[in-house]
C-alpha positions as a Markdown table, in Angstrom:
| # | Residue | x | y | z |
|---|---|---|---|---|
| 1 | Unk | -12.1 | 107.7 | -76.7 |
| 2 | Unk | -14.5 | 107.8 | -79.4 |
| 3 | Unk | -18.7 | 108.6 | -79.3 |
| 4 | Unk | -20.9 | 107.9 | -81.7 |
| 5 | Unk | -24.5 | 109.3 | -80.9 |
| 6 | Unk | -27.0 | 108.4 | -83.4 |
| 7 | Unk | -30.6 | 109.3 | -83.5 |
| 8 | Unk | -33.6 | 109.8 | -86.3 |
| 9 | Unk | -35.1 | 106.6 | -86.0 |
| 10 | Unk | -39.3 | 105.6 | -85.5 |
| 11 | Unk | -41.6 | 104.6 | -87.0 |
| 12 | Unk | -43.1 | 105.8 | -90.4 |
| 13 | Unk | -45.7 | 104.5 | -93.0 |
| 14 | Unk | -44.7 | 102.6 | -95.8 |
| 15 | Unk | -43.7 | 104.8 | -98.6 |
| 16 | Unk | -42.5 | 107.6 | -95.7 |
| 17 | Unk | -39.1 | 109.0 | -95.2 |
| 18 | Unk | -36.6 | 109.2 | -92.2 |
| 19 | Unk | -33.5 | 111.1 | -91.7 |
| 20 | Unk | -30.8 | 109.0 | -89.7 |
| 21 | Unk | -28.0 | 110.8 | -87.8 |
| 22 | Unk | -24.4 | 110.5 | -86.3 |
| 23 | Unk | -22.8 | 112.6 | -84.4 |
| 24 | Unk | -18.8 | 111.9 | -83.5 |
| 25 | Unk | -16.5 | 113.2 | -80.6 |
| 26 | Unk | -13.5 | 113.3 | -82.9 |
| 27 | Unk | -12.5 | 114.8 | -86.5 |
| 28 | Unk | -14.8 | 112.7 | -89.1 |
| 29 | Unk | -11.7 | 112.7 | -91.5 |
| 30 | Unk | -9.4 | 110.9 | -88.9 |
| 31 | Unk | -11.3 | 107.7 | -90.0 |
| 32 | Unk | -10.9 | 105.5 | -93.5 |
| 33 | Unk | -14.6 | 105.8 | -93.9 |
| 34 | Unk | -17.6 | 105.7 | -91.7 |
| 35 | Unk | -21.3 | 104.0 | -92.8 |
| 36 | Unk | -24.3 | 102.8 | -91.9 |
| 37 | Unk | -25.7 | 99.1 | -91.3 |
| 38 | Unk | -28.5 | 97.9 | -90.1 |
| 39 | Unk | -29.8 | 94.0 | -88.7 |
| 40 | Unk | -33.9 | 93.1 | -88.6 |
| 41 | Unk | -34.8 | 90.4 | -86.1 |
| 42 | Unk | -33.3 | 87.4 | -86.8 |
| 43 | Unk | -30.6 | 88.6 | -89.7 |
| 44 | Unk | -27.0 | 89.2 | -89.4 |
| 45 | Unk | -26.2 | 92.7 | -89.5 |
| 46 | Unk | -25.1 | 94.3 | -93.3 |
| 47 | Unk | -24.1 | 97.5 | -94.6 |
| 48 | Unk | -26.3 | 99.6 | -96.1 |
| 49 | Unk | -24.3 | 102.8 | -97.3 |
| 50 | Unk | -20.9 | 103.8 | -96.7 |
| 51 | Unk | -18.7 | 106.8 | -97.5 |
| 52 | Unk | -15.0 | 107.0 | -97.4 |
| 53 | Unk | -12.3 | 109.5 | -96.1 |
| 54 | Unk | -12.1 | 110.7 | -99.9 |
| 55 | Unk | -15.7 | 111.0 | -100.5 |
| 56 | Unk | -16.5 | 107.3 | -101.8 |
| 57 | Unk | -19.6 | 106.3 | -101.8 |
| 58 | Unk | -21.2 | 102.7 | -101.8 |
| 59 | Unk | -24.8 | 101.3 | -101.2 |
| 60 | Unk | -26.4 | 97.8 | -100.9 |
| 61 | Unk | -28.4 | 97.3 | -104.0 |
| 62 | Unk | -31.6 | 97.6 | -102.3 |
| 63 | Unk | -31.4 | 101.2 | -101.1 |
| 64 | Unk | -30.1 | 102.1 | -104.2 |
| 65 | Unk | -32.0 | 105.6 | -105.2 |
| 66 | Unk | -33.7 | 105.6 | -102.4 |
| 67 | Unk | -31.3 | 106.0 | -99.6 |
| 68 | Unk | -28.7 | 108.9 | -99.8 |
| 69 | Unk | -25.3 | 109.1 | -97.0 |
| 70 | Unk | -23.6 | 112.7 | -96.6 |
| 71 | Unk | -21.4 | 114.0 | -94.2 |
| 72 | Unk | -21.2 | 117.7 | -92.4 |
| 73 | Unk | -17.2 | 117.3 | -91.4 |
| 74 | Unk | -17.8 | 121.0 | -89.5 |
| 75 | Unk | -20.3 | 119.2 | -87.3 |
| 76 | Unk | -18.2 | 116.0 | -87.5 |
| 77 | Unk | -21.7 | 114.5 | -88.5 |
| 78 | Unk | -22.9 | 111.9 | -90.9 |
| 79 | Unk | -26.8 | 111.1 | -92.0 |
| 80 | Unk | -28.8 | 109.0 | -94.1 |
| 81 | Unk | -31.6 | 110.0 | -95.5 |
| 82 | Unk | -33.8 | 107.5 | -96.2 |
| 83 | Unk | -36.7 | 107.8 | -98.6 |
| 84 | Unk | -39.6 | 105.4 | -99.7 |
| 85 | Unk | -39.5 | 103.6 | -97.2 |
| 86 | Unk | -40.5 | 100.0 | -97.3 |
| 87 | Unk | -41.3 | 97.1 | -94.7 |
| 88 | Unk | -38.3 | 95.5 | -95.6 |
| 89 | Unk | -36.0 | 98.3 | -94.5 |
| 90 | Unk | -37.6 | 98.3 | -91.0 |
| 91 | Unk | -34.2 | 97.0 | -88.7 |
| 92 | Unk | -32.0 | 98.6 | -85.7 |
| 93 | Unk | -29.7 | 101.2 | -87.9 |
| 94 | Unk | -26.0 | 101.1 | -86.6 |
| 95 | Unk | -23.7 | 103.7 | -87.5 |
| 96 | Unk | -20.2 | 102.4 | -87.5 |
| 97 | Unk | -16.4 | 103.8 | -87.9 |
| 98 | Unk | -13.9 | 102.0 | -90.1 |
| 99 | Unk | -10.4 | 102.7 | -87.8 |
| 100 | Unk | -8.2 | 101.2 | -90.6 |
| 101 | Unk | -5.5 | 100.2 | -89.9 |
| 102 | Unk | -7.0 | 99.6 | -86.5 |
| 103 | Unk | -8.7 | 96.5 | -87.2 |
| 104 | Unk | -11.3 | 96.9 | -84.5 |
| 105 | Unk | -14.5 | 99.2 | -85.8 |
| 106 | Unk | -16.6 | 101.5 | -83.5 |
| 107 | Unk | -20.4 | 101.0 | -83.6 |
| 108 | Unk | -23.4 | 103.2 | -82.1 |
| 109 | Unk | -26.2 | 102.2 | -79.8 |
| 110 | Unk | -28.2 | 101.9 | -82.4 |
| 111 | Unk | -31.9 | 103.1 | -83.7 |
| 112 | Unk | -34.6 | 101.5 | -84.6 |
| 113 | Unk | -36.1 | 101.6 | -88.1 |
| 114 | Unk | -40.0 | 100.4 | -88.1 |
| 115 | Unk | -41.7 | 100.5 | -91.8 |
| 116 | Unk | -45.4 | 99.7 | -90.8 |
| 117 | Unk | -49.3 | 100.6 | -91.7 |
């Protein structure tokens, strides 16, 4: 069975900067990719960065130069760094596991993301 333990999340000033992690109870590389989403009140939930088994990166246009995925495979460990930080990005931050073929993805608890004066 596979954990995903995220943390990193509050609250910071618009403008500010977080660091999101995710820490996983198996071999990082045994997935097709792993990423980040997030979902604000009332939204569905959408990706905002993902990186691939091979090192592929791709990010919704809004974080765009702002946000930045990596991985540490030794710690089996993926973060997002997340930089000028606006209101808009404020949402509960999911990190999730793409099991391909295994249609059924794994998802964190969750961590909340408020962008607030």
């Amino acid at each position: 069975q596979v954990h995903l333990v995220e943390s990193g999340g509050g609250l910071v000033q618009p403008g500010g900067s977080l660091n999101l992690s995710c820490s996983v109870s198996h071999n990082i590389f045994a997935f097709n990719a792993m990423g980040w989403y997030r979902q604000a009140p009332g939204k569905e939930r959408g990706l905002v960065a993902r990186i691939t088994r091979i090192g592929a990166i791709e990010y919704v246009d809004s974080v765009k130069g702002r946000f930045t995925i990596s991985r540490d495979a030794a710690k089996n460990t993926i973060y997002l760094q997340m930089t000028t930080l606006k209101p808009e990005d404020s949402a509960v931050y999911y990190c999730n596991v793409d099991r391909w073929p295994n249609p059924t993805p794994l998802w964190g608890q969750g961590t909340l993301v408020t962008v607030s004066s």
